[in-house]
KOLMARBA-852499 format. One line per 8 residues: number of its first residue (from 1); their letters; for each residue x, y, z of N, C-alpha, C. Coordinates in pm, 1 decimal. Atoms other than C-alpha are relative to their C-alpha. Layout:
# KOLMARBA-852499
NUM) A) X/Y/Z/X/Y/Z/X/Y/Z | ...
This chain:
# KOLMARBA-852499
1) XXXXXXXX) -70.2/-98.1/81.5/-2653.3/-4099.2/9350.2/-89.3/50.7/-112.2 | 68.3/-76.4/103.0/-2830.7/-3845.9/9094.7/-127.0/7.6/34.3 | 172.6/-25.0/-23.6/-3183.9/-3863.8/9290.3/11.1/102.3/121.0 | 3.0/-149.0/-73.0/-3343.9/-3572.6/9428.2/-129.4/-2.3/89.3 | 135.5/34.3/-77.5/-3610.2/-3539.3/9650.5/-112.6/42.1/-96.7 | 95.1/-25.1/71.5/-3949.1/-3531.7/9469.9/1.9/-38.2/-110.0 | 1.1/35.9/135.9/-3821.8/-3685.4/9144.6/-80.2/-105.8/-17.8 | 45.4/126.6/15.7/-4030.2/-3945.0/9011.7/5.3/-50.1/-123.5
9) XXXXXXXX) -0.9/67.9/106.2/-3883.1/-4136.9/8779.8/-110.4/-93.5/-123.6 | 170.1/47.0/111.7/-4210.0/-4331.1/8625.8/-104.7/102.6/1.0 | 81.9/-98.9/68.8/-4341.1/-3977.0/8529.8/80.6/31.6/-137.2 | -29.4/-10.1/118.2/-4313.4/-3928.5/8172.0/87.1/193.1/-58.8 | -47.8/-63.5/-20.4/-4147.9/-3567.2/8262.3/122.0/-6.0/31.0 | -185.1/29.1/-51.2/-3838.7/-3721.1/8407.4/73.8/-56.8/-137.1 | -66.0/-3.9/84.5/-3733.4/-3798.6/8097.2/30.7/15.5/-177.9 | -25.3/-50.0/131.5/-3604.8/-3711.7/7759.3/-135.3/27.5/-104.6
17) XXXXXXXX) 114.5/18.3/69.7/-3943.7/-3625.9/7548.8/-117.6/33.5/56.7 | 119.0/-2.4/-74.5/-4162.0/-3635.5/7830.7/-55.4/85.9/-28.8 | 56.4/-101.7/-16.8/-4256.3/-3298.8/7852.7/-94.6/11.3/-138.3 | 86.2/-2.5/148.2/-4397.4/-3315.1/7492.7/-103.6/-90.8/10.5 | 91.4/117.9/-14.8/-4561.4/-3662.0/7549.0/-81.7/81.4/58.7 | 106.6/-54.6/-108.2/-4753.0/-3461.4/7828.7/-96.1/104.3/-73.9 | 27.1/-90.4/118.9/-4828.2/-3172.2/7558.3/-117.8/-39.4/-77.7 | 102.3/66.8/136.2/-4981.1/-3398.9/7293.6/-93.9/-100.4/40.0
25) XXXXXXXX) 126.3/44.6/-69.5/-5160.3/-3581.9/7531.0/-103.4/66.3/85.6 | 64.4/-63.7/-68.5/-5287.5/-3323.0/7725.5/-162.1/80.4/-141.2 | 57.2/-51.8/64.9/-5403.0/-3182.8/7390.6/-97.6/-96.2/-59.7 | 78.5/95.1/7.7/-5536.5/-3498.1/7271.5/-142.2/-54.1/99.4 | 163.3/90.6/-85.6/-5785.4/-3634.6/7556.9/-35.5/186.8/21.4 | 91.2/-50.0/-46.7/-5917.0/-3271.9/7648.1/-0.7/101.0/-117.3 | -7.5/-68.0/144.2/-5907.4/-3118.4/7290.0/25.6/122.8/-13.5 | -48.9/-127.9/51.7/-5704.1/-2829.2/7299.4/41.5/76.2/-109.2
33) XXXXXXXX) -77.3/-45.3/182.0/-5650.7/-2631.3/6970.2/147.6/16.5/15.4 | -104.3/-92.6/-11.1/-5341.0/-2421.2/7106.9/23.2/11.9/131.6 | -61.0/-27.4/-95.1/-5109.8/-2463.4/7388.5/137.3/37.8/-3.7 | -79.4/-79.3/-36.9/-4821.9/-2230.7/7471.2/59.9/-87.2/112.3 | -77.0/20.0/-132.8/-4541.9/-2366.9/7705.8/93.9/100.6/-13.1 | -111.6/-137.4/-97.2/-4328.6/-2126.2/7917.1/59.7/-95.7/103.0 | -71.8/61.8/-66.9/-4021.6/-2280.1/8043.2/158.8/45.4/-9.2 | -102.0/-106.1/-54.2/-3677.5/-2182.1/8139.6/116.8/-116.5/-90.6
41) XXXXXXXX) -107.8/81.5/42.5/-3482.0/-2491.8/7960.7/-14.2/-68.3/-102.5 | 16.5/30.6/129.9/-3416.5/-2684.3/7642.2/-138.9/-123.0/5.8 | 91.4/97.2/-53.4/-3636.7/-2968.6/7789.8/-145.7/46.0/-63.1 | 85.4/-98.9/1.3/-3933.9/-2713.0/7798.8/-19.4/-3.0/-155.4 | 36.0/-34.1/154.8/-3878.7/-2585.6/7428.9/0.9/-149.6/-102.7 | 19.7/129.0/91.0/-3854.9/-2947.6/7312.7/-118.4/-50.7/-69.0 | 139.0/63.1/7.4/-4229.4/-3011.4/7390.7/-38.4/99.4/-123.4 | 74.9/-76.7/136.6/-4321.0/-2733.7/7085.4/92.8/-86.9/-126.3
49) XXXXXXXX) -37.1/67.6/141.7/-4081.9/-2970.5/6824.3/-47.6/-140.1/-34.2 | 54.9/138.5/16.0/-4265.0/-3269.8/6806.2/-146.7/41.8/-39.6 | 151.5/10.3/53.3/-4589.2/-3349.2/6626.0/-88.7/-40.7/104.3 | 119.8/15.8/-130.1/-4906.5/-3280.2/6829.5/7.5/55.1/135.8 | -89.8/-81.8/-125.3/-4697.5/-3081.4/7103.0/-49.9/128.2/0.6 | 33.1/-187.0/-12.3/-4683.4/-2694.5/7203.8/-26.7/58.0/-157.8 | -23.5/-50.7/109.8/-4757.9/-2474.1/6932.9/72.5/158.8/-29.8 | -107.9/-108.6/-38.6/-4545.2/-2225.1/7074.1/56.1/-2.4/124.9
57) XXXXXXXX) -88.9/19.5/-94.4/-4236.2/-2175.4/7316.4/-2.5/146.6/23.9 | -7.1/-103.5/-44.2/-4208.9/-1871.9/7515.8/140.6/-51.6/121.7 | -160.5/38.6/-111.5/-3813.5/-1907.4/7718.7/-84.6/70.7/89.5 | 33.1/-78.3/-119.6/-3823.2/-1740.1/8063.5/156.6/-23.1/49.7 | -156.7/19.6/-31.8/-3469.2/-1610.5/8173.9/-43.6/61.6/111.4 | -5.4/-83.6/-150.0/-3593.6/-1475.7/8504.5/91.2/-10.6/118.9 | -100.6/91.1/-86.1/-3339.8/-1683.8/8703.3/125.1/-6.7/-40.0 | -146.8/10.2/80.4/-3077.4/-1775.0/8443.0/-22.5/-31.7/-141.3
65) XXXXXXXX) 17.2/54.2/117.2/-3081.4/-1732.9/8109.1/120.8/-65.2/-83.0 | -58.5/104.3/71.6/-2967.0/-1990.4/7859.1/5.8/27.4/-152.4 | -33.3/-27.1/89.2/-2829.5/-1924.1/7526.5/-109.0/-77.8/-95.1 | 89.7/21.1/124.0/-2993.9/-2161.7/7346.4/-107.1/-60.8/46.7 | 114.0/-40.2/-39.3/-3325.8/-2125.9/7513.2/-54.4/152.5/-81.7 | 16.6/-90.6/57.6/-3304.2/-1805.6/7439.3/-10.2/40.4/-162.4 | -26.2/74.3/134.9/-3200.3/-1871.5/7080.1/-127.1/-76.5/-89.4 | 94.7/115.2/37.9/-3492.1/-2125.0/7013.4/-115.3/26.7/20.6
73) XXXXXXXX) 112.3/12.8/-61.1/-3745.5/-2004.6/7195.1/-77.4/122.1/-106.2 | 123.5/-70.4/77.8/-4084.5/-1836.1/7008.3/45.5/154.7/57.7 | 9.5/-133.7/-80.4/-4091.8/-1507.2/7227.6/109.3/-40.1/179.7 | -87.0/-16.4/-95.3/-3812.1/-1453.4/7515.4/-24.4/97.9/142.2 | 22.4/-79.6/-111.5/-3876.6/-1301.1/7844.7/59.3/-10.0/145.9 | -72.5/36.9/-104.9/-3693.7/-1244.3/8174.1/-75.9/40.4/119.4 | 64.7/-31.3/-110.2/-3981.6/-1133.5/8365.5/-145.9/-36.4/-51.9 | 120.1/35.9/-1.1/-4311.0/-1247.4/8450.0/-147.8/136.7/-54.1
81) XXXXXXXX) 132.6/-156.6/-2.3/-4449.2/-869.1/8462.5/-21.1/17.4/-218.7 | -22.6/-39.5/161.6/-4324.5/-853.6/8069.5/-185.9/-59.6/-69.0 | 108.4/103.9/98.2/-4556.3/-1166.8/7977.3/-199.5/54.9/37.2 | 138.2/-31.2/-22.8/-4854.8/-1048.3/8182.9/-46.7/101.5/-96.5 | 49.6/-110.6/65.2/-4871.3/-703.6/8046.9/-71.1/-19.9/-151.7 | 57.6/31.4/157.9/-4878.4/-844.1/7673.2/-113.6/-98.0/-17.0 | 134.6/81.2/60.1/-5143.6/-1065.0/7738.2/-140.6/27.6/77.1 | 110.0/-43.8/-38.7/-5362.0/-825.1/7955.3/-71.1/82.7/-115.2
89) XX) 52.5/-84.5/131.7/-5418.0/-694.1/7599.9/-71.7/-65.3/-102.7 | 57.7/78.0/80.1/-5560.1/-971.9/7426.0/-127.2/-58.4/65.8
């Protein structure tokens, strides 16, 4: 009951925090200044509220958007074409 195919519980993604843990470690061992996550759920925007995490949230309602995703998130977008365009400019 509640398992899905492909879940793997002893990944630090399956649960509560993870996604940040992954963030501030990713940024830690390969010394990233500035990472951006783009994600569709509160999970997602979690990893930018913790110390050493994203340093920005970008929602993505392309599927289904979520109030308070939408709400929370840095920059909001419901399409992929949106995000490209603004960053074939930088």
């Amino acid at each position: 009951p509640g398992a899905s195919p492909g879940h793997a519980p002893a990944e630090p993604t399956s649960r509560a925090g993870g996604k940040a843990k992954v963030v501030a470690d990713l940024k830690a061992s390969r010394g990233y200044s500035t990472v951006v996550m783009i994600g569709d759920g509160a999970t997602d925007m979690e990893a930018r509220d913790v110390p050493g995490g994203a340093d920005a949230f970008i929602g993505f309602g392309g599927i289904q958007v979520r109030d308070k995703v939408k709400a929370g998130a840095d920059w909001f977008v419901t399409s992929f074409d949106e995000l490209m365009k603004a960053l074939a400019g930088c």
